[in-house]
Structure formats: structure tokens, C-alpha cells
PDB file of N, CA, C, O and CB in Angstrom:
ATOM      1  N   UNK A   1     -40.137  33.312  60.151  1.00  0.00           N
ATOM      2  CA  UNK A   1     -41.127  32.271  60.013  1.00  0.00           C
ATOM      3  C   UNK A   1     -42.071  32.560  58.846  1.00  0.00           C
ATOM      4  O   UNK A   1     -42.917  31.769  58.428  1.00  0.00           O
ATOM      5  CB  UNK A   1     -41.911  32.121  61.305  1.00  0.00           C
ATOM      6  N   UNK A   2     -41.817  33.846  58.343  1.00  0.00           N
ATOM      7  CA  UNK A   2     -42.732  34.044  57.254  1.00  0.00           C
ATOM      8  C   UNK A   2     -42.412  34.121  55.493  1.00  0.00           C
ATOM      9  O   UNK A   2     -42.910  34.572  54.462  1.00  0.00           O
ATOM     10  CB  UNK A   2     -43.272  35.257  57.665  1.00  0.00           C
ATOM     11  N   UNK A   3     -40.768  33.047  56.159  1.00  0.00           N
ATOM     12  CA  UNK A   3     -40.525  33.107  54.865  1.00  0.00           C
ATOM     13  C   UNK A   3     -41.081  32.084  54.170  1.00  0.00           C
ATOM     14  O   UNK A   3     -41.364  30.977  54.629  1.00  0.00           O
ATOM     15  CB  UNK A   3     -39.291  33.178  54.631  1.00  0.00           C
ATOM     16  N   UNK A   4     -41.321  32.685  52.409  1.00  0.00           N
ATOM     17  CA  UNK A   4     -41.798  31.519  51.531  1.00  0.00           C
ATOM     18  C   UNK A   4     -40.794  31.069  50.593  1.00  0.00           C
ATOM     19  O   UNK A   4     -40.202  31.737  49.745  1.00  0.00           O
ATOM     20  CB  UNK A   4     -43.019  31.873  50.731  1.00  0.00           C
ATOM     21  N   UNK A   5     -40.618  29.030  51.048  1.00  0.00           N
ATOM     22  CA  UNK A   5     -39.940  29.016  49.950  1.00  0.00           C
ATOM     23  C   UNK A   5     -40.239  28.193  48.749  1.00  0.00           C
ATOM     24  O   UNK A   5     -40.839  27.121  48.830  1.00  0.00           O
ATOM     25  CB  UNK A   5     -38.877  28.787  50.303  1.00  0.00           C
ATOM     26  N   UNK A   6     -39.757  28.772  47.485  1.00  0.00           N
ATOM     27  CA  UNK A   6     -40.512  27.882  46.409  1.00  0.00           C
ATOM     28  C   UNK A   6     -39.212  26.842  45.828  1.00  0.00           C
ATOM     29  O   UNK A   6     -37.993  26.988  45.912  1.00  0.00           O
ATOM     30  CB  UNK A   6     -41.293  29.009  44.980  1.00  0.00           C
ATOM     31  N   UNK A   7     -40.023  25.775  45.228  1.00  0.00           N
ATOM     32  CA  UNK A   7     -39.233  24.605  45.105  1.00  0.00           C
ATOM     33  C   UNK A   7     -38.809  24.781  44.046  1.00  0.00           C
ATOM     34  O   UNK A   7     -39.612  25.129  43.181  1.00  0.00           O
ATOM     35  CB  UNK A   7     -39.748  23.388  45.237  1.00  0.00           C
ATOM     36  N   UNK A   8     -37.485  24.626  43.713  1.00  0.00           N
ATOM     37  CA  UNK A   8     -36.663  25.087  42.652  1.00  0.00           C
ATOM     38  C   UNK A   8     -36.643  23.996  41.733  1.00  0.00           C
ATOM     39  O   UNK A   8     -36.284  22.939  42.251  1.00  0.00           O
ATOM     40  CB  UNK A   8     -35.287  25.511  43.073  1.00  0.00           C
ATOM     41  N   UNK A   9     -36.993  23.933  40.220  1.00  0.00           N
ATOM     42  CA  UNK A   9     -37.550  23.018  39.301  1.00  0.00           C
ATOM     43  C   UNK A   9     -35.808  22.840  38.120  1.00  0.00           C
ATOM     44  O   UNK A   9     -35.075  23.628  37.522  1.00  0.00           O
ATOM     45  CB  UNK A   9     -39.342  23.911  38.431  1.00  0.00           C
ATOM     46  N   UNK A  10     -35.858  21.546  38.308  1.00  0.00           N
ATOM     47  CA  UNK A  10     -34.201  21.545  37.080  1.00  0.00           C
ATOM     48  C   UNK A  10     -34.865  22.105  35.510  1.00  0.00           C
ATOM     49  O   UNK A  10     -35.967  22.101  34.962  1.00  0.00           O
ATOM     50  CB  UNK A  10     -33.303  19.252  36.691  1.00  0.00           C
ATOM     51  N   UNK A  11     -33.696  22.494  35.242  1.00  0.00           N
ATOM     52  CA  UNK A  11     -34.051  23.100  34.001  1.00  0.00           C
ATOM     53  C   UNK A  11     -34.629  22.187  32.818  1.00  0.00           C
ATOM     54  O   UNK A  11     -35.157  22.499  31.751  1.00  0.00           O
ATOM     55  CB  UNK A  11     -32.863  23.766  33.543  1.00  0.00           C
ATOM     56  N   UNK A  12     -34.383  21.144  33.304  1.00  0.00           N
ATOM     57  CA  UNK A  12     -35.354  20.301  32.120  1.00  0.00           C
ATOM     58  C   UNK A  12     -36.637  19.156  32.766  1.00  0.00           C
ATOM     59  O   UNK A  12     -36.878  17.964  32.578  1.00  0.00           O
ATOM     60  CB  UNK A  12     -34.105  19.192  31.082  1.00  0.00           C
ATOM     61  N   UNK A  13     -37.282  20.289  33.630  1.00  0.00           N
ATOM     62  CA  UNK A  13     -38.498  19.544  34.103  1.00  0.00           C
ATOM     63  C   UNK A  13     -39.982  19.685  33.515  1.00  0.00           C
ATOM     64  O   UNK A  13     -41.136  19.685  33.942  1.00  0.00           O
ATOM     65  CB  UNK A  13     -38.603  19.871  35.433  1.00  0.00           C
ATOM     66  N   UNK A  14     -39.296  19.808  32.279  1.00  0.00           N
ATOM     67  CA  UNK A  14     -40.668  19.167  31.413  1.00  0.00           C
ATOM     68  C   UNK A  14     -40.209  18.394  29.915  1.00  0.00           C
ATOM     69  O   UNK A  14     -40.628  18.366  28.758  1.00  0.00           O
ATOM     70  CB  UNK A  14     -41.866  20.651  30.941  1.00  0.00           C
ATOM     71  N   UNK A  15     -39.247  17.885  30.590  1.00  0.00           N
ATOM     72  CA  UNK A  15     -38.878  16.596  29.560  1.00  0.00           C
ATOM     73  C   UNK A  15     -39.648  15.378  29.944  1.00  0.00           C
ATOM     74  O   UNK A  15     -39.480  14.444  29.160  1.00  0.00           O
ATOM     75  CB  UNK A  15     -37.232  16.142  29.607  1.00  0.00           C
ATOM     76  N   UNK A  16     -40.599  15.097  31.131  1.00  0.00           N
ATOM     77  CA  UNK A  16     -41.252  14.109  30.732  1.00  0.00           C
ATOM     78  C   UNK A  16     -42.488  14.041  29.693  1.00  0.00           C
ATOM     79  O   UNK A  16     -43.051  13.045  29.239  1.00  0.00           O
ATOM     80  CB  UNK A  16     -41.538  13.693  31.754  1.00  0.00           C
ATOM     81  N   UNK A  17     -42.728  15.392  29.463  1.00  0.00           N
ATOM     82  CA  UNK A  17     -43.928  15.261  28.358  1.00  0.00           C
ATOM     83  C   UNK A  17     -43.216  14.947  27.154  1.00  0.00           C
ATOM     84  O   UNK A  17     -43.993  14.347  26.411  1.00  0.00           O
ATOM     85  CB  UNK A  17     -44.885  16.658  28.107  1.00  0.00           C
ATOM     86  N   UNK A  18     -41.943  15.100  26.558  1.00  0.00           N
ATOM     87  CA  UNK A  18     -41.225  14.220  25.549  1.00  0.00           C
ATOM     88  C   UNK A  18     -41.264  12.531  25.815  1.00  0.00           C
ATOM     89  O   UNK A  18     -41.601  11.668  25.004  1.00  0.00           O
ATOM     90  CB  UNK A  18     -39.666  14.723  25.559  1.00  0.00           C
ATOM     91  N   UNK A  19     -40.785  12.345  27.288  1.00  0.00           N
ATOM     92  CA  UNK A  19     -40.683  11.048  27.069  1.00  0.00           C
ATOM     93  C   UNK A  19     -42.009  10.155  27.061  1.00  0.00           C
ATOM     94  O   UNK A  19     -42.187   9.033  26.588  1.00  0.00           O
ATOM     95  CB  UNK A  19     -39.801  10.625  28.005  1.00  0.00           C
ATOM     96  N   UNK A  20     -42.872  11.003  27.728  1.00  0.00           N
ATOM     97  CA  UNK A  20     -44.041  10.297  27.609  1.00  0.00           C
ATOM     98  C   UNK A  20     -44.587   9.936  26.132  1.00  0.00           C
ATOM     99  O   UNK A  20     -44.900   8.781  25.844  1.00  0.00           O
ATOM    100  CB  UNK A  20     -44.993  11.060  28.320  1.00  0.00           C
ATOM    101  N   UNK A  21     -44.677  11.007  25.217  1.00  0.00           N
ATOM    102  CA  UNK A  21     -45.243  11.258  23.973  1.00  0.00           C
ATOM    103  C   UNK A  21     -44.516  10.107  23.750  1.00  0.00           C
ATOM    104  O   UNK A  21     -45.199   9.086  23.819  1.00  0.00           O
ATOM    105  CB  UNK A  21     -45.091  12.622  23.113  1.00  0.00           C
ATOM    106  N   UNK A  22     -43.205   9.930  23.475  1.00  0.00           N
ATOM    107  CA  UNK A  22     -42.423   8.624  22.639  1.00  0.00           C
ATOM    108  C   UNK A  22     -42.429   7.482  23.145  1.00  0.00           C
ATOM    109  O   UNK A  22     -42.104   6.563  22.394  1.00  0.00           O
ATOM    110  CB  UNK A  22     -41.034   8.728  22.416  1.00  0.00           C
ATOM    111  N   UNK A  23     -42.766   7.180  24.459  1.00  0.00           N
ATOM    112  CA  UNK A  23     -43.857   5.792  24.900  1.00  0.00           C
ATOM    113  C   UNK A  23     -44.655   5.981  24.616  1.00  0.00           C
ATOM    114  O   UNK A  23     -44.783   4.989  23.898  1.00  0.00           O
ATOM    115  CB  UNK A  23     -44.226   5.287  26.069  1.00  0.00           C
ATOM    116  N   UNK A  24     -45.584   6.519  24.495  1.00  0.00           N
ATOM    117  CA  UNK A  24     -47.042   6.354  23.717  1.00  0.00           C
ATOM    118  C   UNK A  24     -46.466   6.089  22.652  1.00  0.00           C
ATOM    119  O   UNK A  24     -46.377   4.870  22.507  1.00  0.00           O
ATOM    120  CB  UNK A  24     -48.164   7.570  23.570  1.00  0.00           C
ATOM    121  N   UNK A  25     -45.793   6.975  21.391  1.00  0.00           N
ATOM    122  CA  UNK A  25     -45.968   6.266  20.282  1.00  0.00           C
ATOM    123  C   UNK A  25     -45.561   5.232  19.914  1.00  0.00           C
ATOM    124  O   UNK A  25     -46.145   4.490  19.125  1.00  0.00           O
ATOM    125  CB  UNK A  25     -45.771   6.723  19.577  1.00  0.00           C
ATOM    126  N   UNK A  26     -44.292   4.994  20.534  1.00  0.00           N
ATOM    127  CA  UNK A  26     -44.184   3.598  20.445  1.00  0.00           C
ATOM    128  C   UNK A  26     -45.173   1.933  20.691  1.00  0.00           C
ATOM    129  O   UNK A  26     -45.160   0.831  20.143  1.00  0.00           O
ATOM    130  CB  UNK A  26     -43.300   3.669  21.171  1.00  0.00           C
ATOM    131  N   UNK A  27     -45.929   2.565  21.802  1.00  0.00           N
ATOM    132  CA  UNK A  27     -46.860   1.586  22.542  1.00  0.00           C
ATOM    133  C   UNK A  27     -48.112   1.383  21.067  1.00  0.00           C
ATOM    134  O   UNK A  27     -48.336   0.254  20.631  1.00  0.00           O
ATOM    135  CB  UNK A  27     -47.640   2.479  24.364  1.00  0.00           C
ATOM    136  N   UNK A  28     -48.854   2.716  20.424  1.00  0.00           N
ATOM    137  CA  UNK A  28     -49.413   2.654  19.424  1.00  0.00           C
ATOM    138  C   UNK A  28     -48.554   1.646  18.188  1.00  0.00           C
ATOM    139  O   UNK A  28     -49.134   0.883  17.415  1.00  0.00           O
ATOM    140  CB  UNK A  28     -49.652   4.067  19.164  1.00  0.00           C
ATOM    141  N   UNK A  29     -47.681   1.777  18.219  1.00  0.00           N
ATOM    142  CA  UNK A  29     -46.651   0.847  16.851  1.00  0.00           C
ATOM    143  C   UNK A  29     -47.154  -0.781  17.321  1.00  0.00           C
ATOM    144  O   UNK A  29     -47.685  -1.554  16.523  1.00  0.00           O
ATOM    145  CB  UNK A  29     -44.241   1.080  17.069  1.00  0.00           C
ATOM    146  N   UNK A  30     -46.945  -1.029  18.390  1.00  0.00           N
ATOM    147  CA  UNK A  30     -46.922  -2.842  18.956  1.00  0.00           C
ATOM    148  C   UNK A  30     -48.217  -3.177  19.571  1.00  0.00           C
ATOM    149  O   UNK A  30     -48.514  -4.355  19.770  1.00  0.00           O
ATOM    150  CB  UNK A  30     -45.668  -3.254  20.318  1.00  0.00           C
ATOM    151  N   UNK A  31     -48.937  -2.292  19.856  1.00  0.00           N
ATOM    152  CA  UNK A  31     -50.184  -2.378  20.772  1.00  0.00           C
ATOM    153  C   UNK A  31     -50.776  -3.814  20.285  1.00  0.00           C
ATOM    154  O   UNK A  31     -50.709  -4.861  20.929  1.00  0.00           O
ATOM    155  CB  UNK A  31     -51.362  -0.981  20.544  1.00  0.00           C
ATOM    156  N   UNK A  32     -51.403  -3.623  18.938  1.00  0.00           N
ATOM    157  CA  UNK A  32     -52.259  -4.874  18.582  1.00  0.00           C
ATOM    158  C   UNK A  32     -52.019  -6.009  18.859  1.00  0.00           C
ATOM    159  O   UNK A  32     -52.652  -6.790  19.571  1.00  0.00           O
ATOM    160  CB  UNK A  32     -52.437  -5.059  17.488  1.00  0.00           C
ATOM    161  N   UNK A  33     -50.374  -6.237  17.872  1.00  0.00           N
ATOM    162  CA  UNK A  33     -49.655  -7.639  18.450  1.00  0.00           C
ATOM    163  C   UNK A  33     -49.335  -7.526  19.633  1.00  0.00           C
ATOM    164  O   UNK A  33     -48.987  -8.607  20.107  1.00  0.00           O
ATOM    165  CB  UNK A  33     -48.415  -8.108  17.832  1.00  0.00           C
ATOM    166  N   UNK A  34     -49.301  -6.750  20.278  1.00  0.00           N
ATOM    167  CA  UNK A  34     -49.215  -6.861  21.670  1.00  0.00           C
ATOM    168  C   UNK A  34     -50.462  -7.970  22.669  1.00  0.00           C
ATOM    169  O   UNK A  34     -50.282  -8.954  23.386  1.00  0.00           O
ATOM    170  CB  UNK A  34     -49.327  -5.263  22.057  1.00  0.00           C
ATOM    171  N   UNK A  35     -51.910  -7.077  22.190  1.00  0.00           N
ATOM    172  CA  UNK A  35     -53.017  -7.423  22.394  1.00  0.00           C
ATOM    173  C   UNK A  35     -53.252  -8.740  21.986  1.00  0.00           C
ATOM    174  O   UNK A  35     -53.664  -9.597  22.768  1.00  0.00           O
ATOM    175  CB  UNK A  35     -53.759  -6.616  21.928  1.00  0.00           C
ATOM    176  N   UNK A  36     -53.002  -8.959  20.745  1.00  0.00           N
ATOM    177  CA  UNK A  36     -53.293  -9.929  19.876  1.00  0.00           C
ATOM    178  C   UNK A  36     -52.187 -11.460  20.411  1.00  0.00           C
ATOM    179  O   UNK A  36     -52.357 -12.615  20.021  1.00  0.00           O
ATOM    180  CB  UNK A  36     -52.979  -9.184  18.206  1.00  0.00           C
ATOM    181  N   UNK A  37     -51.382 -11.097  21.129  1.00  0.00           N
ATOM    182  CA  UNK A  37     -50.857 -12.430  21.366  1.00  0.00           C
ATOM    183  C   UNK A  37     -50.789 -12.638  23.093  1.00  0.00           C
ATOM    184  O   UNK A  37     -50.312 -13.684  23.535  1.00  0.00           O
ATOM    185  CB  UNK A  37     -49.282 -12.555  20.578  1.00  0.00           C
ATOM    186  N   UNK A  38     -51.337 -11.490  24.095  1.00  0.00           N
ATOM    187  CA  UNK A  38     -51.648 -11.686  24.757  1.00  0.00           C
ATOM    188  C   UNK A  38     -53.200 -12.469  24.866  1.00  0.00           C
ATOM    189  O   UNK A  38     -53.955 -12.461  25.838  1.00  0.00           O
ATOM    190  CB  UNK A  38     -51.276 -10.796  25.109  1.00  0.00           C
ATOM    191  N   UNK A  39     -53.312 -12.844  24.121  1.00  0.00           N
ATOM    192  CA  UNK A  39     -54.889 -13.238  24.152  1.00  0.00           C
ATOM    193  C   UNK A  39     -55.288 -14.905  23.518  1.00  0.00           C
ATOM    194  O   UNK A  39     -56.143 -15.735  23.825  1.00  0.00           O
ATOM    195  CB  UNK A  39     -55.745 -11.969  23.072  1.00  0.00           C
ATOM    196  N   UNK A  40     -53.686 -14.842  22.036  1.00  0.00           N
ATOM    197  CA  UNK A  40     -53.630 -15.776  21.582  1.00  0.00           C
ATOM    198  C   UNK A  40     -52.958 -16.840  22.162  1.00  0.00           C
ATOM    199  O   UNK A  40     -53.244 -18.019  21.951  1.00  0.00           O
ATOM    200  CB  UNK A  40     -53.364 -15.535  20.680  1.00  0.00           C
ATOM    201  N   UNK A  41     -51.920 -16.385  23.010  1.00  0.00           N
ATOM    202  CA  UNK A  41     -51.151 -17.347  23.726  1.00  0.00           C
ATOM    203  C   UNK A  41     -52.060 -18.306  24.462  1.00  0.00           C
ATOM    204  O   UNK A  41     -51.773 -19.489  24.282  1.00  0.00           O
ATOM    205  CB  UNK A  41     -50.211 -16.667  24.674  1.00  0.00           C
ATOM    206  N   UNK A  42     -53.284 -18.015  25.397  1.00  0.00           N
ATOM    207  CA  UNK A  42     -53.790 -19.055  26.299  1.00  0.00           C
ATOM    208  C   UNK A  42     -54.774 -19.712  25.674  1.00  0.00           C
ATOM    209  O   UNK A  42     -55.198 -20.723  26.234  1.00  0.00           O
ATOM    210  CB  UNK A  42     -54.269 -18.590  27.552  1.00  0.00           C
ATOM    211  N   UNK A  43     -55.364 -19.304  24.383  1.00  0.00           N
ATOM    212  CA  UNK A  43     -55.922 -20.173  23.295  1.00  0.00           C
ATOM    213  C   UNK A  43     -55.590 -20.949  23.239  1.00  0.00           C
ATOM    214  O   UNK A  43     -56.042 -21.934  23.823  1.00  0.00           O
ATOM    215  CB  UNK A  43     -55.953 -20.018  22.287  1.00  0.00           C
ATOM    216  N   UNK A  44     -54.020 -20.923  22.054  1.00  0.00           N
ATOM    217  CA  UNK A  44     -53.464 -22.009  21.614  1.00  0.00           C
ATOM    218  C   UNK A  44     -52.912 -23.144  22.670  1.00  0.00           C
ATOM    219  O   UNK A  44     -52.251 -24.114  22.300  1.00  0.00           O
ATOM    220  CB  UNK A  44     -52.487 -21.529  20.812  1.00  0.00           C
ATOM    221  N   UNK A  45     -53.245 -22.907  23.921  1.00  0.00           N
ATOM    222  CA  UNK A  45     -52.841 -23.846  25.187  1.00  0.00           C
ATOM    223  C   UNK A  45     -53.999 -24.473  25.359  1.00  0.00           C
ATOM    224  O   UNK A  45     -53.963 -25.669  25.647  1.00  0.00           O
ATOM    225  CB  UNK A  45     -52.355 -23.145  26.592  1.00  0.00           C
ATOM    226  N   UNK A  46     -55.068 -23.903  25.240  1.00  0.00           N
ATOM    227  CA  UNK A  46     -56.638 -24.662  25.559  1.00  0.00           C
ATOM    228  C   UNK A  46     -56.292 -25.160  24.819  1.00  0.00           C
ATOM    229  O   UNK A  46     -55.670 -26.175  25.129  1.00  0.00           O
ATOM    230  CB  UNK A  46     -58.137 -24.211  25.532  1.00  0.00           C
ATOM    231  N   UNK A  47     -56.423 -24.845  23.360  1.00  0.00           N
ATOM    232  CA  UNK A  47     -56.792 -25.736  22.204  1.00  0.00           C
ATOM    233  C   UNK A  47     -55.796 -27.016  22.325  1.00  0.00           C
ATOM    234  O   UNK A  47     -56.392 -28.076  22.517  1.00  0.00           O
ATOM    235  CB  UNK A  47     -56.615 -24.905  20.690  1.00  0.00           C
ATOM    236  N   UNK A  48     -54.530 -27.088  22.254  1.00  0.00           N
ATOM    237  CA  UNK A  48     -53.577 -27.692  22.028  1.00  0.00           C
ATOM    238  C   UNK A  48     -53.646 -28.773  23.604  1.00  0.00           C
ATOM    239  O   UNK A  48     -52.953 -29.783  23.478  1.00  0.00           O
ATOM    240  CB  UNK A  48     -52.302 -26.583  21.673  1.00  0.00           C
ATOM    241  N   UNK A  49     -54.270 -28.672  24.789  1.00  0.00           N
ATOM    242  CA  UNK A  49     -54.993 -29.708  25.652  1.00  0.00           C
ATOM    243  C   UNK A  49     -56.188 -30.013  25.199  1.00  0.00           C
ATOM    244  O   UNK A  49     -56.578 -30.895  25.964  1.00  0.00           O
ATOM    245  CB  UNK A  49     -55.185 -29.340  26.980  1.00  0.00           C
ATOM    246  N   UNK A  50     -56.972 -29.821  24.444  1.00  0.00           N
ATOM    247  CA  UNK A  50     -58.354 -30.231  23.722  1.00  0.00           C
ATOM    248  C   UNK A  50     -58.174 -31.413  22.951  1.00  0.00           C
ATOM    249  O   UNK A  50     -58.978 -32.340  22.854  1.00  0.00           O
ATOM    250  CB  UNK A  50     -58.923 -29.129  22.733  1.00  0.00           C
ATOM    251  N   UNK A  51     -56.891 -31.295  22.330  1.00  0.00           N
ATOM    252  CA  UNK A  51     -56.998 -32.016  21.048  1.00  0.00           C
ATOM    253  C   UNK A  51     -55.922 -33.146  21.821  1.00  0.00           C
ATOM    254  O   UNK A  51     -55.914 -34.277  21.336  1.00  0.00           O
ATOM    255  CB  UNK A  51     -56.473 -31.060  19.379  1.00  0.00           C
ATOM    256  N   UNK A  52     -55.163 -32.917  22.814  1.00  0.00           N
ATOM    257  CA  UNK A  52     -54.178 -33.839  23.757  1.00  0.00           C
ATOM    258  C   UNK A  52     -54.642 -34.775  24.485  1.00  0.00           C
ATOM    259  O   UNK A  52     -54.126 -35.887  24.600  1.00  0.00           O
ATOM    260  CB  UNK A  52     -53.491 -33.185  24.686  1.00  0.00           C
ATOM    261  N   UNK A  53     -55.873 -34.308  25.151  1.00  0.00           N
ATOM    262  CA  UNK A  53     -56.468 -35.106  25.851  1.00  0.00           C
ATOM    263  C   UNK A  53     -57.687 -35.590  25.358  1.00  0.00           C
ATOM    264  O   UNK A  53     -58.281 -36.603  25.726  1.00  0.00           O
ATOM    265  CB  UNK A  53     -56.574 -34.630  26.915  1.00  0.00           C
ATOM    266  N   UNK A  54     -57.957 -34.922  24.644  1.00  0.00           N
ATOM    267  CA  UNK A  54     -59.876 -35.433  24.214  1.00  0.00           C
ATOM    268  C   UNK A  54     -59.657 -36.385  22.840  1.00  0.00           C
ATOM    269  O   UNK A  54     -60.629 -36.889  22.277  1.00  0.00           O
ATOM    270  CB  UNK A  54     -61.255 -33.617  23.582  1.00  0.00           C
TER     271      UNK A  54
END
């Protein structure tokens, strides 16, 4: 009962700090237009009922 057991780690269990790093950089490459047309999209829908209906 006093045995300890330790959890045995695969040999490539710190490949998520690779994959992470290369989603981030990727995410830095598109971010803006990312930002930038999440934001522009429901604009150009106001605007484009502004000018439809008014």
C-alpha cells in the first residue's frame, strides 16, 4: 500500500509548447483582419439597412 506510482510521460510531452508557439504565431499573422472584419461585418449591415430603409 505504500507503493508510489509516478505517471509515465510519452516521450514527446512537451511538444505542445511547439504547437502552441505556431498557433500563436500564426494567430499574430491574421489577428487584425481577423479583428478588423469581425467588427466590419455588422457595420456594413447597419449601414446597408440605413440607407434601405431610411
Amino acid at each position: 500500500m505504500g507503493e508510489r506510482f509516478a505517471a509515465a510521460l510519452p516521450a514527446n510531452a512537451w511538444n505542445w509548447i511547439a504547437v502552441w508557439r505556431r498557433n500563436h504565431l500564426a494567430w499574430k499573422k491574421v489577428a487584425f483582419a481577423s479583428m478588423l472584419g469581425t467588427l466590419a461585418d455588422p457595420m456594413i449591415y447597419l449601414f446597408g439597412l440605413g440607407t434601405g430603409l431610411g
